[in-house]
C-alpha positions in Angstrom: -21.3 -52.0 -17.5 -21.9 -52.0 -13.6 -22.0 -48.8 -11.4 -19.1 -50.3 -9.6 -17.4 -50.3 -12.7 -18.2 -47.1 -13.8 -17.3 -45.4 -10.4 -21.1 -44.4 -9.2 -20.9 -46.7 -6.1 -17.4 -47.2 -4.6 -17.2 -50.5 -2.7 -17.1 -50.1 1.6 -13.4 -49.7 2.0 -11.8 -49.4 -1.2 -9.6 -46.8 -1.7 -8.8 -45.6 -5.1 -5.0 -45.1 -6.7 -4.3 -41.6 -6.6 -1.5 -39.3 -8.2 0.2 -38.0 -5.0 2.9 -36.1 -6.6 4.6 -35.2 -9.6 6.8 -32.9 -11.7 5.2 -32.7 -15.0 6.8 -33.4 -18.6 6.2 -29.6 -19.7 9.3 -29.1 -17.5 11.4 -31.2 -19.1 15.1 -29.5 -20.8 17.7 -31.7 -20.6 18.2 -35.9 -20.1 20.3 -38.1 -18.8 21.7 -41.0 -19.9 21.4 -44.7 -17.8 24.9 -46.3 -19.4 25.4 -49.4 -16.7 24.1 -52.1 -14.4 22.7 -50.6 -11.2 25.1 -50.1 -9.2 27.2 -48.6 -11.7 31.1 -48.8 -11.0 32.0 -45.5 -13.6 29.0 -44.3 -15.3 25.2 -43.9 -14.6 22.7 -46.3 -13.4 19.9 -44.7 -11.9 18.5 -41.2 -11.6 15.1 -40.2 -9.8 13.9 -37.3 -7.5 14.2 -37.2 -4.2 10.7 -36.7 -2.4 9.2 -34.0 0.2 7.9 -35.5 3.5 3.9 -35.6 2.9 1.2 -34.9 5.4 -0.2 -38.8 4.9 1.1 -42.2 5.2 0.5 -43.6 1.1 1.2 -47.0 0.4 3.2 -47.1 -3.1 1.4 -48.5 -6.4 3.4 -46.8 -9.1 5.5 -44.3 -10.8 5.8 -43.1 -14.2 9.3 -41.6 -16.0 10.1 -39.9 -18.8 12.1 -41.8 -21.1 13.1 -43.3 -24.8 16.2 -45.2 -25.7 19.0 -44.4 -28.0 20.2 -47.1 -30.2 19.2 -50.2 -29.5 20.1 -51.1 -25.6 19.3 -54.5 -24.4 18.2 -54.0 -20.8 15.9 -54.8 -18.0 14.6 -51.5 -15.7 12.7 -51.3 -12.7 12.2 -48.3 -10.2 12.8 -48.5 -7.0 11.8 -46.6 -3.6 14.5 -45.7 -0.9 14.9 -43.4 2.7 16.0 -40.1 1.6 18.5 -37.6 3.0 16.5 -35.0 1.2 18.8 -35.3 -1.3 19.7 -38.6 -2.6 18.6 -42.1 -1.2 20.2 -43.9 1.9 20.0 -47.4 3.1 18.9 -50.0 1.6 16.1 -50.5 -1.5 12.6 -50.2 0.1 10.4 -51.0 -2.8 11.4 -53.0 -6.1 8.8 -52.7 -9.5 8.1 -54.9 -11.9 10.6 -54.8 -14.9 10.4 -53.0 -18.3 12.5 -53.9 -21.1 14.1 -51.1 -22.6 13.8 -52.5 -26.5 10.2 -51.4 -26.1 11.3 -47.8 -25.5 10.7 -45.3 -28.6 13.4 -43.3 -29.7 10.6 -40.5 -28.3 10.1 -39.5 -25.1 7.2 -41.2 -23.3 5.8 -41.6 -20.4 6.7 -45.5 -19.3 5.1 -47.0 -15.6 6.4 -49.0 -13.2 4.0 -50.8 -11.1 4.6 -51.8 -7.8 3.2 -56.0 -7.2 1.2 -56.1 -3.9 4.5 -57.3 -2.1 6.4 -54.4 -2.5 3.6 -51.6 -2.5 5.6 -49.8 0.7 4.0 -47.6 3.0 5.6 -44.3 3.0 5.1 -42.6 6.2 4.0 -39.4 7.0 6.9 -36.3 7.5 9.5 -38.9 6.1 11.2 -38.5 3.1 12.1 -40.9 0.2 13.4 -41.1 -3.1 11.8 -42.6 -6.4 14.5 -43.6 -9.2 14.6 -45.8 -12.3 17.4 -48.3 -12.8 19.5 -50.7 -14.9 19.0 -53.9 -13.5 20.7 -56.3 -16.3 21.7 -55.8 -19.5 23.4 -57.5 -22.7 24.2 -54.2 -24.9 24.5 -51.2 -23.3 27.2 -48.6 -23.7 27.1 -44.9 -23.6 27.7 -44.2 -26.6 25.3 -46.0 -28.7 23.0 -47.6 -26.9 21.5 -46.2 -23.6 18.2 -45.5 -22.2 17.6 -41.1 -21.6 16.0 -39.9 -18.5 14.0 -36.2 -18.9 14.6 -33.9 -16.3 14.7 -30.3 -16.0 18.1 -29.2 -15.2 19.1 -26.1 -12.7 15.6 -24.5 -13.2 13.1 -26.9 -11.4 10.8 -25.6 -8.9 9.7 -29.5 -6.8 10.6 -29.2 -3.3 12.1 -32.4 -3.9 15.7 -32.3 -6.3 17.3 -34.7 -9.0 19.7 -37.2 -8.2 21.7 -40.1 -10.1 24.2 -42.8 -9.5 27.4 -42.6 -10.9 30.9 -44.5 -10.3 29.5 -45.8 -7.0 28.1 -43.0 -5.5 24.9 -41.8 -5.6 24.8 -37.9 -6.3 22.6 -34.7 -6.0 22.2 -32.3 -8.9 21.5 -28.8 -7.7 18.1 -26.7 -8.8 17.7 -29.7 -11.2 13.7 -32.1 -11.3 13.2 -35.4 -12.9 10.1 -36.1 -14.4 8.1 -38.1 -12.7 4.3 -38.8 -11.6 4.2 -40.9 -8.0 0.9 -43.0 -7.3 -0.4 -44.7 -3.9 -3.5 -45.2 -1.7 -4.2 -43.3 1.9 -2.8 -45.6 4.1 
């Protein structure tokens, strides 16, 4: 194996992926459940974490969330990146990931990532806030009853300066003292 490889010698101008923020699964107490096509008309689509302004502008690579499915849905996710209020997202979808299917969820919770192809590796700037969430983008069996794909967040005890927030019958929505689990990944930009 080469030095370059192994991370001795870094090549002029490369600059590595790095975690840039998060909200670990030890917090997790609660989950959500993603129950329709994004954007839902009566149930839930998406849910993510709105983010804190950083000091640094990071160009977007990847996120991770927390899930498993119930059942046996039949759907496509991606995550997406969006302007924040501080709250919930506004505008219009800055970012789109690659898709996961959600029949190769476990029924356990793991950690599942979205990357981010070089087209839509945005540039989040510095002392601007976004928001990070994971979404139903199609789907041939879903319900929420039976099958469904659970989102882990910790609910009215999180401590992220960011918050949780979901989409539901059109609308998307805050949920108070609440922290989705998530790890956020970029380069300095």
């Amino acid at each position: 194996m080469s030095l370059l490889r192994k991370g001795a010698i870094t090549r002029k101008g490369f600059r590595p992926t790095k975690l840039i923020d998060s909200y670990g699964t030890e917090h997790y107490n609660s989950s959500a459940a993603l129950t329709e096509v994004h954007p839902s008309v009566t149930l839930t689509s998406a849910i993510g974490q709105a983010l804190p302004a950083y000091d640094k502008d990071y160009k977007l690579t990847k996120v991770k969330f927390y899930l498993r499915k119930f059942g046996y849905p039949e759907a496509v996710l991606r995550a997406g990146l969006w302007l924040s209020d501080g709250e919930k997202p506004t505008g219009a979808q800055l970012a789109i990931s690659n898709s996961f299917n959600a029949e190769d969820l476990t029924d356990e919770f793991q950690l599942i990532e979205f990357t981010f192809p070089a087209d839509q590796q945005y540039t989040m700037a510095k002392d601007t806030q976004y928001a990070v969430a994971v979404y139903i983008e199609s789907a041939t069996l879903l319900d929420s009853s039976n099958n469904y794909v659970d989102v882990e967040y910790e609910y009215e005890t999180g401590s992220h300066a960011g918050i949780t927030f979901y989409h539901w019958s059109g609308n998307w929505s805050a949920e108070a003292g609440s922290d989705t689990i998530f790890y956020l990944y970029g380069v300095e930009d």
